[in-house]
N, C-alpha and C positions, 0 to 999 in steps of 0.2 A: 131679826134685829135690823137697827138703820145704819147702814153704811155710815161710815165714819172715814172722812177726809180730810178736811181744814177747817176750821171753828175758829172765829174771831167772837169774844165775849168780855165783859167785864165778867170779874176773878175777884169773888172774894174772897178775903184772906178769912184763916181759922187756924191761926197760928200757936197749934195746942201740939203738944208732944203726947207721945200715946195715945190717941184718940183711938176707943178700942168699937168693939161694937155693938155693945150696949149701950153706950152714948149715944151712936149713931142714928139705930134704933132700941131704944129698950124694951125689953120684953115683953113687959106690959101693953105696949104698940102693936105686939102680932097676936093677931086674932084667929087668924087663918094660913094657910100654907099656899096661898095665892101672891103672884107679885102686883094685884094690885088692894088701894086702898092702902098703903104702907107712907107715903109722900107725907101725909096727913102726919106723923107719928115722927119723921125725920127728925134727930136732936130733940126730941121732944121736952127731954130735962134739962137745955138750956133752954131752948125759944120759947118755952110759956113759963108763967110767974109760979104756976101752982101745977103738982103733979097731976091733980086730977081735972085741971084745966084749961083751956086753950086759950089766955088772955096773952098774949104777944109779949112777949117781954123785947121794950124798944131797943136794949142796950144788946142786943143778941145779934151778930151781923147782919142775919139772914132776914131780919127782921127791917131790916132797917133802907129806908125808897132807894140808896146809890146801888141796893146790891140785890133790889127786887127781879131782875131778868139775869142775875149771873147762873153761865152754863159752865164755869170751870170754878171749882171750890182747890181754893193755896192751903195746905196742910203743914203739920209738924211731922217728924222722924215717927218714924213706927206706926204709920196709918195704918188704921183698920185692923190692930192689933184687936187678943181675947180671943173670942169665940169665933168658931168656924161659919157663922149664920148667913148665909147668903142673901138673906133678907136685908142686912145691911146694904146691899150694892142694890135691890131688889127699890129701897127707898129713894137710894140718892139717884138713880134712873128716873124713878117716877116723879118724883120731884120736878126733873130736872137739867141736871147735872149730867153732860158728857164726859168729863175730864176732871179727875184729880191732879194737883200737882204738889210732892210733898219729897222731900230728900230720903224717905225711904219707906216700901210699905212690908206688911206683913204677907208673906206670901199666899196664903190661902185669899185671904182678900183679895190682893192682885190677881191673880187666878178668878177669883168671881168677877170682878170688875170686866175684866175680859169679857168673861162670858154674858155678860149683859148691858155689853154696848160702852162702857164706857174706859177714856184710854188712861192709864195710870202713869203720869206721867213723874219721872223719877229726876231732881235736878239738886245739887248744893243748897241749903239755907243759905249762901247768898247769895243769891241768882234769883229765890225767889222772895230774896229782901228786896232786889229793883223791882220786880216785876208788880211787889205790893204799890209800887207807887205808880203805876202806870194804869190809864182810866180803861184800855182793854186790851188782849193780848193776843195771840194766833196764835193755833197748836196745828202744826203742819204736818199730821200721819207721816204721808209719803218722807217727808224729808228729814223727819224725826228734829223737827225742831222746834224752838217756841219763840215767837218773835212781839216783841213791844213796841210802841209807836216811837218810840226815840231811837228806834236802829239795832238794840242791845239782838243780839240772838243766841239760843243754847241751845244744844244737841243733847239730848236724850236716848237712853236703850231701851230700846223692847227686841221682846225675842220675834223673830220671823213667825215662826206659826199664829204667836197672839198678835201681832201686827198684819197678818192676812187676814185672820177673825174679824177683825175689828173692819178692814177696808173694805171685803167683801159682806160685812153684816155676820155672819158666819157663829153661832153657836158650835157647843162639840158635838152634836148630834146631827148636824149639819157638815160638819167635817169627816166624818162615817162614813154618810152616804155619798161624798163625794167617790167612796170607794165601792158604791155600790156592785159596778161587774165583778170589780174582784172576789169580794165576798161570796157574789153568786159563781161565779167558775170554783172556786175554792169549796161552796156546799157540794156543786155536781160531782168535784171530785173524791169528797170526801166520803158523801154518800155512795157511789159505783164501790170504792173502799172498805168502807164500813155501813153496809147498809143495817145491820140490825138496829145503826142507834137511831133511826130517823123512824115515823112515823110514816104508816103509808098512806 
C-alpha cells in the first residue's frame, strides 16, 4: 500500500446518514473477488440515472467538475454501516479516495479502510459543517489532525497500530512479517518440542 502522511484535497461532501455498503458498492458492481475494476461501480445507485446504466446523473456530487479530483469524501454518522464486504473500501481506493471524514463509522469498515490505504477520519457533524465550506482541506496522519485554509483545526483519534498501517503503507500481512524471526525461533522451538507435528 502507499504511505499515507499529509493530503491536501478538496473534500466532497456526502452528507448522508447510514451510508451502508451496498450503496457504496452494490452488489451488482462485483463481479469478481479482485480489488480492481470495482472504481467503475462506486455509488453506482446514486451516480447514474438508470441501474443498468452509466449515464452520469449531474446532481450526484461526485459527478459534478468542483469535486472531480476530490481525494477525501465528508460523510454522515454510521459510515460504511451493513455488510462486512471489503469491496466497499476496495472501490473507494480505486476510485480514489484516501480519506473519509464522517462523525462516526462502522467498525468493520474502519477496520477495512485501514487496511487499504485509506484513513478514516472521525470528527463532530460540526466540525465537518465548516470544513463543507472550505475549497480544500489537510489531513495530517502524524499530528492527527485536519486543517482548512481559514485556520479552523481538529484533532482526530485513531488507534496506534492502524495509524502505523497507514504511515508505513502496512497491510496485516505485512505487520506478521514484521515478526518474522520470532515466529521462526518460536517454529525451531517448538519443533525440537514436538517434533511429531511437523513435517519432515
Amino acid at each position: 500500500m502507499q504511505p499515507f502522511t499529509t493530503l491536501t484535497s478538496i473534500a466532497a461532501p456526502l452528507i448522508r446518514e447510514n451510508i451502508d455498503t451496498d450503496a457504496i458498492i452494490p452488489s451488482r458492481e462485483i463481479k469478481s473477488v479482485s480489488k480492481e475494476g470495482l472504481a467503475d461501480g462506486l455509488f453506482a445507485g446514486w451516480r447514474y440515472t438508470a441501474i443498468d446504466g452509466r449515464e452520469p446523473d449531474p446532481a450526484f456530487i461526485l459527478n459534478q467538475p468542483d469535486y472531480a479530483d476530490a481525494r477525501i469524501l465528508l460523510g454522515g454518522g454510521n459510515f460504511g454501516c451493513g455488510s462486512s464486504r471489503e469491496h466497499a473500501a476496495w472501490a473507494l481506493a480505486e476510485y480514489g479516495f484516501r480519506a473519509i471524514v464522517a462523525p462516526s463509522f462502522n467498525p468493520i469498515f474502519r477496520g477495512n479502510c485501514v487496511r487499504n490505504g485509506i484513513v478514516p477520519v472521525e470528527l463532530p457533524a460540526e466540525a465537518i459543517d465548516r470544513l463543507i465550506q472550505s475549497q480544500a482541506i489537510t489531513i495530517d496522519l502524524p499530528a492527527q489532525r485536519v486543517e482548512a485554509p481559514d485556520g479552523s483545526s481538529f484533532a482526530f483519534p485513531i488507534e496506534e497500530e492502524a495509524k502505523e498501517m497507514l504511515l508505513n503503507g502496512l497491510d496485516a500481512i505485512d505487520l506478521t512479517l514484521r515478526l518474522r524471526d520470532t515466529i521462526a525461533d518460536f517454529r525451531a522451538t517448538d519443533r525440537a518440542l514436538h517434533p511429531w507435528i511437523y513435517l519432515s
